[in-house]
C-alpha positions as CSV (number, residue, x, y, z in Angstrom):
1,X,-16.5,-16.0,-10.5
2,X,-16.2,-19.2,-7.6
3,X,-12.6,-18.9,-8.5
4,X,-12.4,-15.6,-7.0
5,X,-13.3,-16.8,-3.2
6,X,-10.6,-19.3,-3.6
7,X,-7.5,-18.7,-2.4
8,X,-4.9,-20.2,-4.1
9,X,-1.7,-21.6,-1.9
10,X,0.9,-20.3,-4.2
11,X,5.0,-21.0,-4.8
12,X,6.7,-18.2,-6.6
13,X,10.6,-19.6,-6.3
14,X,10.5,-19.8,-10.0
15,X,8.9,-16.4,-10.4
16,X,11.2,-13.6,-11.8
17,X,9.7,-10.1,-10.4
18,X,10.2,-6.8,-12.1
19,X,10.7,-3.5,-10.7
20,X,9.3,-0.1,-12.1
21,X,6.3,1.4,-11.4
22,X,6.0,5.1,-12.9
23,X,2.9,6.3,-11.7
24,X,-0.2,5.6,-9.8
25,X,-2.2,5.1,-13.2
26,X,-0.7,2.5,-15.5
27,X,-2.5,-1.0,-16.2
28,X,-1.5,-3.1,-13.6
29,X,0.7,-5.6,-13.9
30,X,2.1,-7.2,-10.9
31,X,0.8,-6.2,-7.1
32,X,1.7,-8.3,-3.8
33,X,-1.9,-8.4,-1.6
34,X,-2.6,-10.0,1.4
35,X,-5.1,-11.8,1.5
36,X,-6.4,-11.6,5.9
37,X,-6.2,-14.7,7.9
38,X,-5.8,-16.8,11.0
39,X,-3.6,-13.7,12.2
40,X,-6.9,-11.5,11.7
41,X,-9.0,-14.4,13.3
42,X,-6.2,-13.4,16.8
43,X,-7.3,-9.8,17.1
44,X,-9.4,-9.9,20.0
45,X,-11.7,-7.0,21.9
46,X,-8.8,-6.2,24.1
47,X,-6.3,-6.1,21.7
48,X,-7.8,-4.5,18.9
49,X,-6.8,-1.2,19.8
50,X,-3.0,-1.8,20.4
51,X,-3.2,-3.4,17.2
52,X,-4.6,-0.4,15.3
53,X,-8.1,-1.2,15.1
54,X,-11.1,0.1,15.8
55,X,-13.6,-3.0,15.4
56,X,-12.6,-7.0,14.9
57,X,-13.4,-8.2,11.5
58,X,-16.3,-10.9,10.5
59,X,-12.9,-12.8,8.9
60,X,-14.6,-15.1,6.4
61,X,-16.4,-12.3,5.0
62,X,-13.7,-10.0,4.6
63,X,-11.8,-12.4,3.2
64,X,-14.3,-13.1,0.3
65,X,-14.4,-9.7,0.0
66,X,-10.8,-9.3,-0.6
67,X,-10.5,-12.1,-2.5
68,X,-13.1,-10.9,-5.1
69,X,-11.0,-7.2,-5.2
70,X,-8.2,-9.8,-6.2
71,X,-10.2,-11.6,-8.8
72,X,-10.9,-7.6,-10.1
73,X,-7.4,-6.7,-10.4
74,X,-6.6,-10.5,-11.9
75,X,-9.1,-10.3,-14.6
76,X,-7.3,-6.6,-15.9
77,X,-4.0,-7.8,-15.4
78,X,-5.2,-10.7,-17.3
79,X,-3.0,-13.6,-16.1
80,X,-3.0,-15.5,-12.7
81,X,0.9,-14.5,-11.9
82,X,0.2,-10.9,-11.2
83,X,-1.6,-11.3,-7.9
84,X,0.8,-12.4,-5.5
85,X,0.6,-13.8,-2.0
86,X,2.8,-12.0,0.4
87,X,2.4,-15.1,2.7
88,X,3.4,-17.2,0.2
89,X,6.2,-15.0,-0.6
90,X,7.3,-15.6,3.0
91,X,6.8,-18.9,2.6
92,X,8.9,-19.4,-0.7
93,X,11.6,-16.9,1.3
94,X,12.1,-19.7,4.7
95,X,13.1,-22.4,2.4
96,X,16.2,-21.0,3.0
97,X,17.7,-21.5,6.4
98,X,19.9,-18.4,6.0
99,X,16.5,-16.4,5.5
100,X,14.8,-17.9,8.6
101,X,18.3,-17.2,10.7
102,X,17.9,-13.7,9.4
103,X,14.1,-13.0,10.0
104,X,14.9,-14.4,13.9
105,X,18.0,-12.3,14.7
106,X,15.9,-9.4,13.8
107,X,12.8,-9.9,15.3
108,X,15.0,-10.7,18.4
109,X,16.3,-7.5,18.0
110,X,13.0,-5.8,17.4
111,X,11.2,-7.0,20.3
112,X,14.0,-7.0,23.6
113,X,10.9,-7.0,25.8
114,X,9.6,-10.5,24.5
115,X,13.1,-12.2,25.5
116,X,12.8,-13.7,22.5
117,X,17.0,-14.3,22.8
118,X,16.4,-16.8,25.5
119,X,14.8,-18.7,22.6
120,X,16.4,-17.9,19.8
121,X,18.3,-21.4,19.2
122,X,15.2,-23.3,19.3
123,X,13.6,-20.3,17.2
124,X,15.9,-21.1,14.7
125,X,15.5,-25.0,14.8
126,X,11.5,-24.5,14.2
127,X,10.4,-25.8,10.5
128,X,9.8,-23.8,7.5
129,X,6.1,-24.0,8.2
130,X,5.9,-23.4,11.8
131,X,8.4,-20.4,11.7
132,X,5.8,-18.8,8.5
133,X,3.2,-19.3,11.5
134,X,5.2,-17.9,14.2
135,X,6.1,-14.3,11.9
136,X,2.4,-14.0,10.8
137,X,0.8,-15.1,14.4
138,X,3.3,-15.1,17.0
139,X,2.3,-18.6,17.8
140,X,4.8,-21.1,18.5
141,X,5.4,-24.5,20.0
142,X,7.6,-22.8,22.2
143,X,6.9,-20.6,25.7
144,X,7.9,-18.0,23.2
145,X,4.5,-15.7,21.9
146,X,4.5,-12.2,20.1
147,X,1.6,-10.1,19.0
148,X,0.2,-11.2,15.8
149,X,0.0,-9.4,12.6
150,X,-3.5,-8.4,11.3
151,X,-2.0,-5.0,9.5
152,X,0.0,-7.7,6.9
153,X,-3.6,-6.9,4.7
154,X,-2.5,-3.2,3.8
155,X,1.0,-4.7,2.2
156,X,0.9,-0.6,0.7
157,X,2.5,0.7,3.8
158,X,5.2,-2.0,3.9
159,X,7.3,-0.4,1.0
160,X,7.0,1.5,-2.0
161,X,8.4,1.0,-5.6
162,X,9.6,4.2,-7.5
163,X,11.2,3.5,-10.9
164,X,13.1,0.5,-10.4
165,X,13.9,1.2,-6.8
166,X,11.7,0.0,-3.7
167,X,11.6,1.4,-0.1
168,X,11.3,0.0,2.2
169,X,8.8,1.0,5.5
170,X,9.9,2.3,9.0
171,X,6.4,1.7,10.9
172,X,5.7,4.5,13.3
173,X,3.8,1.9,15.5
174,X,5.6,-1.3,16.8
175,X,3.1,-3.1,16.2
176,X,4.0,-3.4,12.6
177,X,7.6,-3.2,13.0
178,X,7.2,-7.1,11.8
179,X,6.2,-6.0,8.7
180,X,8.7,-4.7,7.4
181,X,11.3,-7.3,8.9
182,X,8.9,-9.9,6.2
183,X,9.6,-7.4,3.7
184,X,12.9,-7.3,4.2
185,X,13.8,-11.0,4.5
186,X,11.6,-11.5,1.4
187,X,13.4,-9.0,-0.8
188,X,16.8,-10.2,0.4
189,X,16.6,-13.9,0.1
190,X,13.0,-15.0,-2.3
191,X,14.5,-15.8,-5.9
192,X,12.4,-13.3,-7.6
193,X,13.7,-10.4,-6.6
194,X,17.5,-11.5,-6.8
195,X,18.1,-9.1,-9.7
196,X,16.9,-6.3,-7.3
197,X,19.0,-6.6,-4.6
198,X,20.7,-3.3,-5.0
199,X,17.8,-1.2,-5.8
200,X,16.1,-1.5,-2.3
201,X,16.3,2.2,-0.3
202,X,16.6,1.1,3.5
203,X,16.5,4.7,5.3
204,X,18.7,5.2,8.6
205,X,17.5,4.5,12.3
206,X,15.3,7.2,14.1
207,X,12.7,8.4,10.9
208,X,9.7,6.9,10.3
209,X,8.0,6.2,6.9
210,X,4.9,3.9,5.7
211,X,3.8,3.8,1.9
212,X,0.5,5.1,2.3
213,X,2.3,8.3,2.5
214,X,3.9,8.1,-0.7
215,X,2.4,9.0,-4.5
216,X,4.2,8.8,-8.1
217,X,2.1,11.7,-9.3
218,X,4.3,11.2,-12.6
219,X,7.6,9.6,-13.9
220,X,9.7,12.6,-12.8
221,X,7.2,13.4,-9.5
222,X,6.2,12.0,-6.4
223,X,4.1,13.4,-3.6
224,X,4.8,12.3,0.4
225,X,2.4,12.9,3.0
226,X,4.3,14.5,6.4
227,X,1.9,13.0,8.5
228,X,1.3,10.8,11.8
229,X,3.0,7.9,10.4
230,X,5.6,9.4,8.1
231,X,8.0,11.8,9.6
232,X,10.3,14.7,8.2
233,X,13.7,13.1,8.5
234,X,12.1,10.0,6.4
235,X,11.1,12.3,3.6
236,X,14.4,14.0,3.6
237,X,16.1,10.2,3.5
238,X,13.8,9.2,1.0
239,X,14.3,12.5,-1.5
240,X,17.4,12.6,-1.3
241,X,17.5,8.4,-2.1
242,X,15.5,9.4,-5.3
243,X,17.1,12.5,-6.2
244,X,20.3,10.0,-5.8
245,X,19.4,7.1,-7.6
246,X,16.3,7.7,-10.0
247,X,15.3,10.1,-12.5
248,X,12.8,11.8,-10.1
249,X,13.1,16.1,-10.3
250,X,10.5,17.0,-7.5
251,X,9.7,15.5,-4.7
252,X,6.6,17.7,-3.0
253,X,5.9,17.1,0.9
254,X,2.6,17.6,1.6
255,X,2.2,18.6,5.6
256,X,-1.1,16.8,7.2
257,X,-2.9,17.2,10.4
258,X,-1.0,14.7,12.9
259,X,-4.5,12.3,13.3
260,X,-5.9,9.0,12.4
261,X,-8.5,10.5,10.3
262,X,-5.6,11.6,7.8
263,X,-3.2,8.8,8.8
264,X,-1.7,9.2,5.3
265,X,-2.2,10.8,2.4
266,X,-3.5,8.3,0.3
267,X,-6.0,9.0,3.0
268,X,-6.9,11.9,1.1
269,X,-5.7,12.4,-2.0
270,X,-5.5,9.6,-5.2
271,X,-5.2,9.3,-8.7
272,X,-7.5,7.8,-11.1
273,X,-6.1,8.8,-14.8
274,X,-2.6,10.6,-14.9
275,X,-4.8,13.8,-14.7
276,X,-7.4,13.1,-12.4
277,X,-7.7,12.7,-8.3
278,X,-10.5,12.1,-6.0
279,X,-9.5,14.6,-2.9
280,X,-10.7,15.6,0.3
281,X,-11.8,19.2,-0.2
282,X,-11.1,20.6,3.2
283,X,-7.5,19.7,3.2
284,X,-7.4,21.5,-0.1
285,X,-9.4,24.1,-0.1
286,X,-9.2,25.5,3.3
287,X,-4.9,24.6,3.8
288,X,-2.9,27.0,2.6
289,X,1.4,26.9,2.9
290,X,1.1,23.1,3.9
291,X,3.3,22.3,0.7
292,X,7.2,21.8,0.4
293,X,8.5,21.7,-3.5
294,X,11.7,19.8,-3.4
295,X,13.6,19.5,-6.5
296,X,17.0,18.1,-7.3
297,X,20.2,19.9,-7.6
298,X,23.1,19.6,-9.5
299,X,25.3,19.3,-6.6
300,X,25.2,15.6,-5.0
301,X,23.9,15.4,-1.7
302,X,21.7,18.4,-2.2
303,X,18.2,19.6,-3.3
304,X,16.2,23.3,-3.7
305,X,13.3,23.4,-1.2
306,X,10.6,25.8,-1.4
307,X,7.1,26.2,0.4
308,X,4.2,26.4,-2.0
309,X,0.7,28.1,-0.8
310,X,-1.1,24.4,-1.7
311,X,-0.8,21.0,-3.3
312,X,-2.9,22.1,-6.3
313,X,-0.3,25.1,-7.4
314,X,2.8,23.1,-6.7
315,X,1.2,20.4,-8.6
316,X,0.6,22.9,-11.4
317,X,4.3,24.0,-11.6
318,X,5.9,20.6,-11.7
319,X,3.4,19.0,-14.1
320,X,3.2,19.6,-18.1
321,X,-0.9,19.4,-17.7
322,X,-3.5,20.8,-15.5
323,X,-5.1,18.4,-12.8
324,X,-9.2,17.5,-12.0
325,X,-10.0,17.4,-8.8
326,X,-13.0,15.2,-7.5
327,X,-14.4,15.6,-4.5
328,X,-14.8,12.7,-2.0
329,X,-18.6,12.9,-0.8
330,X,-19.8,14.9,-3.8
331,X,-20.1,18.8,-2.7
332,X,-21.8,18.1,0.5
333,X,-19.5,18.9,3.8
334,X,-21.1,16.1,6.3
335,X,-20.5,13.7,3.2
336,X,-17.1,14.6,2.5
337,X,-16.3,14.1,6.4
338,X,-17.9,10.8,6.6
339,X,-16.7,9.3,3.6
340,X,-13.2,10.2,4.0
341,X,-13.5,8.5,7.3
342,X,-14.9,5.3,5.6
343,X,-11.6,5.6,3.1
344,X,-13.9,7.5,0.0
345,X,-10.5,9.1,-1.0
346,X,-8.6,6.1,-0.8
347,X,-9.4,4.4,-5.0
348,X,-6.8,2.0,-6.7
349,X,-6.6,2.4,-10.1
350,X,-5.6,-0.6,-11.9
351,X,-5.6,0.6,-15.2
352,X,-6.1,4.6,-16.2
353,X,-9.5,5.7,-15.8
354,X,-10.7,1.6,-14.1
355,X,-10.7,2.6,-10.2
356,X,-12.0,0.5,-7.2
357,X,-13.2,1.8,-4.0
358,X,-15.7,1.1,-1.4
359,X,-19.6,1.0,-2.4
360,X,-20.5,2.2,0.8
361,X,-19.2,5.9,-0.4
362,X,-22.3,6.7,-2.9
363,X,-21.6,10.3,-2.1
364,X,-18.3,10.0,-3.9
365,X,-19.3,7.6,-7.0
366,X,-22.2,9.9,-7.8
367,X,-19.4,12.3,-7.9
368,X,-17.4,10.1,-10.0
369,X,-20.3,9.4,-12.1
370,X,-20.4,13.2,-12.7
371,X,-17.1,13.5,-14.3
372,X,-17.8,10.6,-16.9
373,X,-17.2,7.4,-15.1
374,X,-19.4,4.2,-15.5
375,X,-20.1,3.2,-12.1
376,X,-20.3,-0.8,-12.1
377,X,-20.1,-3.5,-9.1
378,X,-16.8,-5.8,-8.6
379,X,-19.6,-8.7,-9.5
380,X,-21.0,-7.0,-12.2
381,X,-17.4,-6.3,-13.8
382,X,-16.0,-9.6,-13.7
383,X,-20.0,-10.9,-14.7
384,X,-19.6,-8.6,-17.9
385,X,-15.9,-9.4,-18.7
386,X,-16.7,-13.5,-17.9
387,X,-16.1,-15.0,-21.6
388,X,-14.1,-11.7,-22.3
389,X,-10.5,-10.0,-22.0
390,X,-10.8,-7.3,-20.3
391,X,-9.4,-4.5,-22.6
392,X,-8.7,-0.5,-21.4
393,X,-10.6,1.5,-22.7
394,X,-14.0,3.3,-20.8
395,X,-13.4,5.0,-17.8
396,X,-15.1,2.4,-14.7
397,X,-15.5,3.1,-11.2
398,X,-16.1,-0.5,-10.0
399,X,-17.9,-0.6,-6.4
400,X,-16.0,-3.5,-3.9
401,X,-18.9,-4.1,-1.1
402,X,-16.0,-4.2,1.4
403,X,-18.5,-3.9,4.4
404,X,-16.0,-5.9,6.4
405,X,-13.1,-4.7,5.0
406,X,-13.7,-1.2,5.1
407,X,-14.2,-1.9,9.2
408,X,-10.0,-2.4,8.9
409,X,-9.9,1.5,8.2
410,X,-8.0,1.3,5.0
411,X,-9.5,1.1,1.3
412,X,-8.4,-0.4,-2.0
413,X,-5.1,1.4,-2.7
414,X,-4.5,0.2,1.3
415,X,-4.3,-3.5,0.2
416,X,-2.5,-3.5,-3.0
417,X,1.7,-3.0,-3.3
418,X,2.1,-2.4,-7.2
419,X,5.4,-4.0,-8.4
420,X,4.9,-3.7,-11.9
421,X,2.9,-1.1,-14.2
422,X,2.5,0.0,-17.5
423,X,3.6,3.3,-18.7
424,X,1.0,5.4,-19.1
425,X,1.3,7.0,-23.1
């Protein structure tokens, strides 16, 4: 358990990282986290809103709360390898001066208003270490400072791995253009991912697309939320990209109110078993024609559209078996409001049926109890599997206290970027 609230400093440059992720369900694997810090510790009263929060975050608690999430999804995956440090990543990726070159000339780029080009030579002279500080800070030895990047901790927005192929993000806020530009310089230039250089999707200038928006409902389906942060010509990019260069048939674009309440659709919709999904009823219920059915044609460069009356149909048609739907704070409507708002929706599964989400949404595990799953604490989990493997099996809902995190308005499936999964039999 102590091992859990220790963060390890990792160095993957002899890591070799694998590609294919099939759907939302299969017993995790690999999955890059972040774990907050000193960049959260920066997000101050008066910046807390430009940087997309709504509250600044007791740091050392949240990150002992992360870190135990971490120790959740270790323990499953059962070896310490498969929980990696996108700082670290970073950190492994600046080891190489044409990397560092890279992740200056486009943050110079990025951010004309900072004037960053006036320091760009001395930018580039800065060490390894304090250039990893400068991208996740914007603190520097130089009169050169940029906003930092507290956002790094919900890595599932950055990009998104389909098959063997991995998208990456177009941030509809600047703030986290950065983001991606780390993703980006990591994939391109860390070791691990050499073997993967081809199978990154970059999509062109003016869209806007972040992975919270994006669900492999199965091998040969994937849903994408048309929402505040992801827009239409990005899902068009991105289904054509798939219909292109996976095996994926349907692509279904799910249209969501334009709000931070449903900022993406992991926001309200996930999957716990291949056949199961905790939902927000009154985006399902009450929504009718807010569904696109996209499927691949045999002419390249082209697809079939067609609008569907509702998420639940079009998931019917493309799907060989039907779908349970659980409802985020139970059956009650002021439950379901609340605790979508406090991400009740938003579970990771790391293996089928073994889900984590927030504690605070009793509404929704009561719910989940309901529908046959053993509702445990993250303590109480790793307490039980201590001396033990942990071996699939039951179906868990484990309860992460996340009081601090949850303040970060994004849940479990927010803070975890699977690399590698199982396939699901």
């Amino acid at each position: 358990m102590l091992k859990t609230l220790t963060p390890q400093r990792s160095n993957y440059l002899n890591t070799r990282f694998s590609l294919d992720v099939a759907s939302e369900t299969g017993l995790l694997q690999q999955v890059i986290v972040h774990t907050p810090g000193i960049e959260m510790e920066l997000v101050t009263p008066e910046t807390r809103a430009d940087l997309l929060f709504e509250d600044i975050l007791f740091v050392g608690h949240a990150r002992k709360e992360h870190l135990l999430m971490c120790g959740v999804f270790e323990k499953v995956i059962g070896r310490s390898d498969g929980i990696i440090q996108m700082s670290s990543l970073l950190r492994d990726a600046f080891d190489q001066e044409d990397a560092r070159n890279a992740f200056i000339d486009q943050l110079c780029a990025l951010s004309p208003e900072a004037n960053l080009r006036a320091f760009e030579g001395e930018l580039k002279r800065l060490s390894q270490e304090e250039l990893h500080r400068f991208a996740l800070t914007g603190q520097s030895p130089l009169p050169a400072h940029v906003h930092p990047v507290p956002n790094l901790l919900f890595t599932r927005d950055i990009a998104s791995v389909v098959q063997d192929h991995i998208i990456l993000s177009h941030p509809a806020k600047s703030v986290r253009a950065r983001e991606s530009v780390i993703m980006d310089v990591i994939l391109r230039f860390h070791p691990g991912f050499e073997a993967y250089r081809d199978r990154i999707i970059r999509l062109p200038a003016g869209v806007t697309f972040e992975g919270g928006d994006l669900i492999v409902a199965a091998p040969n389906v994937v849903l994408i939320g048309h929402s505040e942060r992801t827009s239409f010509g990005g899902i068009m990019a991105i289904a054509q990209a798939l219909f292109d260069r996976t095996s994926v048939e349907h692509v279904l674009m799910v249209d969501l109110p334009k709000n931070r309440a449903y900022m993406h659709l992991d926001t309200i919709l996930t999957f716990c078993t291949p056949n199961e999904c905790v939902v927000f009823p009154p985006l399902f219920e009450d929504t009718q024609g807010n569904v696109v059915r996209l499927t691949r044609s045999d002419q390249p460069g082209r697809f079939y559209s067609e609008l569907r009356p509702n998420l639940m149909v079009a998931l019917d048609e493309v799907l060989d078996y039907p779908i349970t739907f659980i409802p985020c704070g139970g059956n009650d409507p002021v439950s379901q409001r609340r605790e979508q708002w406090t991400d009740g929706a938003n579970f990771f599964a790391v293996a089928p049926g073994v889900v984590v989400g927030y504690e605070r949404n009793r509404a929704t595990f009561d719910a989940m109890r309901k529908h046959g799953y053993r509702v445990v604490t993250a303590e109480g989990f790793l307490s039980y599997h201590e001396e033990s493997e942990y071996e699939p099996g039951n179906k868990i809902a484990i309860k992460l206290e996340g009081m601090e995190l949850s303040r970060g308005r994004g849940g479990p499936r927010c803070m975890a970027l699977p690399l590698l999964r199982q396939p699901v039999d």
